[in-house]
C-alpha positions in Angstrom: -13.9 71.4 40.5 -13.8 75.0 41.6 -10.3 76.8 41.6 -8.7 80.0 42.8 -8.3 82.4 40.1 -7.8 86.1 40.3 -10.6 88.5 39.9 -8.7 90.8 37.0 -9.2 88.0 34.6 -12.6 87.9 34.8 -13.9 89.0 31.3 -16.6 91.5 32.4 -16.4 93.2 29.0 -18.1 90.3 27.3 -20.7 89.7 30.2 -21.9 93.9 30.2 -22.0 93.2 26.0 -24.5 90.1 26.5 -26.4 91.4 28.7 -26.7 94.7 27.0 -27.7 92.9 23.6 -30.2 90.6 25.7 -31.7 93.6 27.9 -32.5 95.3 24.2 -34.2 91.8 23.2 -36.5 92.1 26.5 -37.1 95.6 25.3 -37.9 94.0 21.9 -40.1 91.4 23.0 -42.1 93.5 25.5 -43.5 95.7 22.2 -43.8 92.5 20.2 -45.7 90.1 22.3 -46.2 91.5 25.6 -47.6 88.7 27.2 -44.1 86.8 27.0 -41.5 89.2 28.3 -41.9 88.4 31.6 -40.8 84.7 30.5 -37.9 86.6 28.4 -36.7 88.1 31.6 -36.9 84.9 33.8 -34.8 83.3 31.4 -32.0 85.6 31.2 -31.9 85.3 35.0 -31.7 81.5 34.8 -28.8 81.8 32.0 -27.0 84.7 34.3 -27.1 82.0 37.3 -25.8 79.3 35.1 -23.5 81.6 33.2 -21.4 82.5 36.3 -21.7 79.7 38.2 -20.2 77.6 35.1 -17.5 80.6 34.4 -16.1 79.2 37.9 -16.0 75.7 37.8 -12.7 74.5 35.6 -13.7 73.4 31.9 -11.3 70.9 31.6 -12.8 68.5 34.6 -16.6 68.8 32.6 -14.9 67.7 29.4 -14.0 64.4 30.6 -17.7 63.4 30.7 -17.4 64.1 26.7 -19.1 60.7 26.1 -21.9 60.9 28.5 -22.5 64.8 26.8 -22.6 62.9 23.9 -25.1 60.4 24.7 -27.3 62.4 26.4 -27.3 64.8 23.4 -28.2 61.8 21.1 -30.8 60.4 23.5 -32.7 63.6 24.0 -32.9 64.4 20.0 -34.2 60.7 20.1 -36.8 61.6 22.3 -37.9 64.2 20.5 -38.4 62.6 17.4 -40.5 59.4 19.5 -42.5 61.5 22.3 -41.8 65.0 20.6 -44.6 68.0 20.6 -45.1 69.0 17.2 -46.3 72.6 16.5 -46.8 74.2 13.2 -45.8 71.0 11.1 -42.6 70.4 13.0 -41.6 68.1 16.2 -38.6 70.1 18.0 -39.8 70.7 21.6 -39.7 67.8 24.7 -42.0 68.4 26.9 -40.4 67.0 30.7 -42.1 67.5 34.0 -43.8 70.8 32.4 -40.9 72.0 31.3 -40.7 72.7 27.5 -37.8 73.0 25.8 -36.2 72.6 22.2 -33.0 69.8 22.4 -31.5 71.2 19.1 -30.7 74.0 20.6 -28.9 72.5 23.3 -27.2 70.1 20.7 -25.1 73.1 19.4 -23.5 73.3 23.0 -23.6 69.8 23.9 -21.6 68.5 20.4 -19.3 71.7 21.0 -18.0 70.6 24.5 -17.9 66.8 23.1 -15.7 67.6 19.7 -13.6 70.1 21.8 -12.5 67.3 24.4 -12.3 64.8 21.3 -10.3 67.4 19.6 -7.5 67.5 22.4 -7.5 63.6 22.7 -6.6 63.0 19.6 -4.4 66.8 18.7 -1.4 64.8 17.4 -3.5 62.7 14.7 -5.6 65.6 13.7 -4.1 65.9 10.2 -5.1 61.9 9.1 -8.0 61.1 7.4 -8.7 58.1 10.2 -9.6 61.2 12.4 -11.1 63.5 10.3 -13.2 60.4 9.8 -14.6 59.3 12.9 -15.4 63.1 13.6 -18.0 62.9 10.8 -19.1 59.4 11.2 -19.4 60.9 15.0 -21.4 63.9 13.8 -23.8 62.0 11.5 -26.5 61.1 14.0 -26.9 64.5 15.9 -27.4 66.1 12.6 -29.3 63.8 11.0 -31.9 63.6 14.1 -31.5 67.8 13.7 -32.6 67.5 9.6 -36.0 65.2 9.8 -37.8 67.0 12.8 -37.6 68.7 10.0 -35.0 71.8 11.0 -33.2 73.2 8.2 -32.1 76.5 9.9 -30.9 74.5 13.1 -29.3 71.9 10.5 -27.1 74.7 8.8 -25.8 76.7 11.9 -24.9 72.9 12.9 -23.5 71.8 10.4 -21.7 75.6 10.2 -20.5 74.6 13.5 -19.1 71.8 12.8 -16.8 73.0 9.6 -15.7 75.9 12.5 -14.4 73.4 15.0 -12.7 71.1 12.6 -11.1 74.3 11.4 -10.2 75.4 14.6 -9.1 71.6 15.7 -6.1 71.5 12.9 -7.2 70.2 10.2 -4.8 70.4 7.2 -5.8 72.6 4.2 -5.6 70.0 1.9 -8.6 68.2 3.3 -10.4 72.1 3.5 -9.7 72.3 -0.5 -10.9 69.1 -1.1 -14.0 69.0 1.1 -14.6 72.8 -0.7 -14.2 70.7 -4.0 -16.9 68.3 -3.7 -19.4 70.5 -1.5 -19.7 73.2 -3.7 -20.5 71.8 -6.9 -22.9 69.3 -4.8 -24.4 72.6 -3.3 -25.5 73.9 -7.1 -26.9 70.2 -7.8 -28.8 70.0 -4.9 -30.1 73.7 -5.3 -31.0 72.8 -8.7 -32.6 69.6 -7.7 -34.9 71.2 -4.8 -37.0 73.6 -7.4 -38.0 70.6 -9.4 -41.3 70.4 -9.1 -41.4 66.9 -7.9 -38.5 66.6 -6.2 -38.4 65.0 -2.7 -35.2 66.5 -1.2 -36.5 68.7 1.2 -39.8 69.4 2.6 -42.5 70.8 0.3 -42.4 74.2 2.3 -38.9 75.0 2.7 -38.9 74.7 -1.1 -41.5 77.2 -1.1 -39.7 79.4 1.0 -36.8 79.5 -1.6 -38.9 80.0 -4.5 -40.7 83.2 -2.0 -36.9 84.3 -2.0 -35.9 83.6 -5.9 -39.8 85.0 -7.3 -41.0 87.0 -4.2 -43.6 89.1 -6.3 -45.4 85.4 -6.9 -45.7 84.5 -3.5 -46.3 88.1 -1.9 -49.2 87.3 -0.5 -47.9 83.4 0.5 -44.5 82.7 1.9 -43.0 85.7 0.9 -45.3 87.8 2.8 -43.3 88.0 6.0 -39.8 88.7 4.9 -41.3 91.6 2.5 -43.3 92.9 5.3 -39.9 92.5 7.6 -38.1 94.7 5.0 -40.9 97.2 5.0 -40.7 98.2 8.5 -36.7 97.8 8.5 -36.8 100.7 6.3 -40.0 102.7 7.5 -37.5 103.0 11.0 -35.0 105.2 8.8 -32.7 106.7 11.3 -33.9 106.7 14.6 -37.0 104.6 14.3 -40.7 105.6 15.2 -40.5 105.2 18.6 -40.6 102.2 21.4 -43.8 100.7 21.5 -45.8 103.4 18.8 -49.3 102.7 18.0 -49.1 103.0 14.7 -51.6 101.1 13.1 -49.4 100.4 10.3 -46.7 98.9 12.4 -44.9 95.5 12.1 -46.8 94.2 15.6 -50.1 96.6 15.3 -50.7 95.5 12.2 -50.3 92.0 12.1 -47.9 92.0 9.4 -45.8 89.1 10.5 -46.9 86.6 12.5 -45.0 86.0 16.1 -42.6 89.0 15.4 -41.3 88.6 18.6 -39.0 85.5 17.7 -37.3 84.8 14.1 -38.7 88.2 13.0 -37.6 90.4 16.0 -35.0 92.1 14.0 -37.9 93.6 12.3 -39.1 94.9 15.0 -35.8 96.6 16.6 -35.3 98.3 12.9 -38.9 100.0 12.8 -39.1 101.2 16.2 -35.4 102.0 17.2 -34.6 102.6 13.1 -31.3 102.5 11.4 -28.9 103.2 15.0 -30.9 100.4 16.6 -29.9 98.0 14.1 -26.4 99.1 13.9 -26.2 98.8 17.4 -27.5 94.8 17.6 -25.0 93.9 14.6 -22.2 95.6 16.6 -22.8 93.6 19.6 -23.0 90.9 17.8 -19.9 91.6 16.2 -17.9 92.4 19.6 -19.2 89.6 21.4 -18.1 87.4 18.3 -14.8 89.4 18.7 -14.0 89.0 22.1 -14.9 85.1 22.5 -12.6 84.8 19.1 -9.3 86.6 21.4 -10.1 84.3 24.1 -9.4 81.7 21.7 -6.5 82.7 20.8 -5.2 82.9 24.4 -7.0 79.5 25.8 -4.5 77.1 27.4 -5.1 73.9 25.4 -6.8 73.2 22.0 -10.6 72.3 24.0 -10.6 75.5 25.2 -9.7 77.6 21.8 -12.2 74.9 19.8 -15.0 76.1 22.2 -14.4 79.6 22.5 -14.3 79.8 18.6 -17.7 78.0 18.4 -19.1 79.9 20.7 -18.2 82.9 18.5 -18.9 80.8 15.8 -22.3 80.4 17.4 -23.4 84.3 17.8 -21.8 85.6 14.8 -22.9 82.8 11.9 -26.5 82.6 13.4 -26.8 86.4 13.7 -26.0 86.9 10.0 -28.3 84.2 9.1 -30.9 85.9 10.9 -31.0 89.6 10.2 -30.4 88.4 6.4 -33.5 87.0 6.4 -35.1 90.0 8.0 -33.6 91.8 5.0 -34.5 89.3 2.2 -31.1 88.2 1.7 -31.8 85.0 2.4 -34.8 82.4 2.3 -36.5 82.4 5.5 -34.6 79.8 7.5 -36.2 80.5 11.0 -33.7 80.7 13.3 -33.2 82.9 16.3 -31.4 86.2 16.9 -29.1 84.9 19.7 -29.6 86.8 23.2 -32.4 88.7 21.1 -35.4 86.2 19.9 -37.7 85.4 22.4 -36.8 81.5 23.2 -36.1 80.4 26.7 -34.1 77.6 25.6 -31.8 79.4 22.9 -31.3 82.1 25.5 -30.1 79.4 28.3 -27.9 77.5 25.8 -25.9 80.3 24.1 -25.1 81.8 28.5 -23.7 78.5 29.1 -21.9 79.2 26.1 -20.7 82.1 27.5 -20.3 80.6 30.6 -17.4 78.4 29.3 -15.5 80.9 27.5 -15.6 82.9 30.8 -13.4 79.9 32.6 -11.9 79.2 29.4 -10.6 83.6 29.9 -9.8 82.4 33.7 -7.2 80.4 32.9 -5.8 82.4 29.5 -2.1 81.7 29.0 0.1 84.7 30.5 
C-alpha cells in the first residue's frame, strides 16, 4: 500500500496551518478548563501520528473496502443508540475498552471515503436519477441514526456534507434546482411548524434554543444565557483582547458565564482574551485550510480523490461558520465543535485523518 513519491509534493503548507490553528486551541483550552489540556495535547499527537502515516499509504487501495467503511460506520452508530452513554439528555458517546469516543463524528469521515469510492464506480451514471437515488436511499440510515441520539448540529454539517459531495460527484444542475425547489419551501414549513407550541418535530429543547435565538430578551436568563454571554466577552476582547489567561473576575471562564467554554463555546473564549486579531486569525485559518484542501481538489487524479478533498474542506469551513455564528448569535445554538479548536478528542482525531487523506490525495496531484 505504500508508494514512492517525491518529497516536494508533500503539502507542508496545510500541515504548519493545522497545527497552528490546533496549537491556539491547546492554548485555548488550557485557560478554559485546565484540567483537560493535557488530554487536548495527547490528542493532537495521536491525529499527527495518524495524519502522516495515512498521507503515505495510497487512498485509492483503502477505498476499496468502501462497503466494510460503510458497515462499520452503520454498526457503530447502532451501538450507540443500544449500549450508548448518555450525558446531558443525549446518547452520542460508546464507551469500548475505556475508551470514549463519539461515532458521529467519525461518521462524517467514514460516509466521506464511502460516497467518494461510490462516486468513482458509478462516474459515468452520475447524471440519472437511478444513481442519485441509491446515494440517498444509501445515506438515509447514517443520518437518521445521527438525528434521534438526538444530534441536530451533527445532523446538519452531515447532511451539509452530503449536498457537497453530490455536488462535487457530478450531479446535473437540473436535479440541484429541483432538489433547491422542494427543500426550501419545506425548510419555511418545517420552521414554522417547530415554534408551535405542541408540535413534536424536534426535541422540546432544540425548540427552545430557536425561540432563545428569535426572542433572546425572554430567555436571557434560560437558553439564551450562553450565546448572550459568548457575545459579551467577544466584544469586551476589542482589539487585542485582555490578555491569556486574565483573572478577571468578570471573565467568560472566571466567571462562570458559560458553562464548559472550553468546547462549543471556545470561540468565546479566543475573542475575550486574544480580542478582535485573535479571532480574525482562527477564521483565516479556517479559511486557508478550507482553501488549500479545495486546490487539492481540483488537482486530485480521479473523482474519489477531488469528492474527498472537497469534503474535507467542506468539513472545516461549513462547521467553522456554524460554530463562531453561534458564538456571535447568528445562529441558534447548534453545539457543534470548532474543528482543530474545541476541546474533543474524537473531533480532533477525525478531521487529521481527514487531513491525512488529502495529504496522499496532494501526493499523487496530476502534473
Amino acid at each position: 500500500m505504500l508508494r514512492h513519491y517525491h518529497i516536494r509534493d508533500y503539502d507542508f503548507k496545510l500541515i504548519v496551518l493545522v497545527v497552528a490553528l490546533t496549537w491556539i486551541g491547546i492554548f485555548a483550552i488550557g485557560s478554559a478548563q485546565e484540567s483537560v489540556q493535557s488530554r487536548q495535547i495527547a490528542g493532537f499527537v495521536f491525529g499527527f501520528f495518524l495524519m502522516v502515516v495515512l498521507s503515505l499509504f495510497d487512498y485509492s487501495l483503502i477505498l476499496k473496502f468502501y462497503w466494510i467503511l460503510y458497515v462499520v460506520n452503520i454498526a457503530l452508530l447502532e451501538l450507540v443508540k443500544e449500549m450508548g452513554v448518555e450525558r446531558g439528555g443525549a446518547q452520542r458517546w460508546l464507551n469500548v475498552f475505556g475508551i470514549q469516543f463519539q461515532p458521529s463524528e467519525t461518521a462524517k469521515i467514514l460516509l466521506l471515503l464511502f460516497f467518494a469510492q461510490f462516486i468513482l464506480r458509478h462516474k459515468d451514471e452520475m447524471d440519472t436519477f437511478k444513481v442519485i437515488g441509491l446515494c440517498v436511499l444509501l445515506f438515509i440510515p447514517p443520518i437518521a441514526l445521527i438525528y434521534k441520539q438526538p444530534d441536530m448540529s451533527t445532523s446538519i454539517m452531515v447532511v451539509l456534507l452530503f449536498c457537497v459531495i453530490m455536488f462535487v460527484g457530478g450531479i446535473s444542475w437540473k436535479y440541484i434546482i429541483m432538489a433547491l425547489a422542494v427543500a426550501i419551501p419545506t425548510f419555511i414549513i418545517l420552521l414554522t411548524m417547530v415554534l408551535q407550541p405542541d408540535q413534536d418535530i424536534i426535541e422540546p429543547f432544540q425548540q427552545r434554543r430557536i425561540l432563545a435565538w428569535l426572542y433572546p430578551n425572554e430567555y436571557a436568563t434560560t437558553e439564551a444565557y450562553q450565546q448572550l454571554n459568548s457575545v459579551t466577552a467577544i466584544g469586551s476582547g476589542m482589539l487585542n483582547g485582555k490578555g491569556y489567561k486574565n483573572n478577571e473576575s468578570g471573565s467568560v471562564k472566571n466567571g462562570n458565564f458559560i458553562s464548559e467554554p472550553q468546547t462549543d463555546f471556545i470561540y468565546a473564549v479566543i475573542g475575550e482574551e486574544f480580542g478582535f486579531v485573535g479571532g480574525c486569525t482562527v477564521i483565516v485559518l479556517l479559511i486557508l485550510i478550507s482553501f488549500e484542501c479545495i486546490m487539492v481538489a481540483r488537482r486530485a487524479k480521479d473523482i474519489a480523490g477531488t469528492v474527498i478533498a472537497a469534503g474535507v474542506a467542506a468539513l472545516v469551513g461549513f462547521q467553522g461558520i456554524i460554530n463562531i455564528s453561534v458564538a456571535t448569535n447568528v445562529i441558534p445554538n447548534t453545539g457543534i465543535p470548532l474543528p482543530f479548536v474545541s476541546y474533543g478528542l474524537t473531533s480532533l482525531v477525525s478531521l487529521y485523518i481527514g487531513i491525512g487523506f488529502v495529504l496522499n490525495i496532494r501526493l499523487q496531484c496530476k502534473k
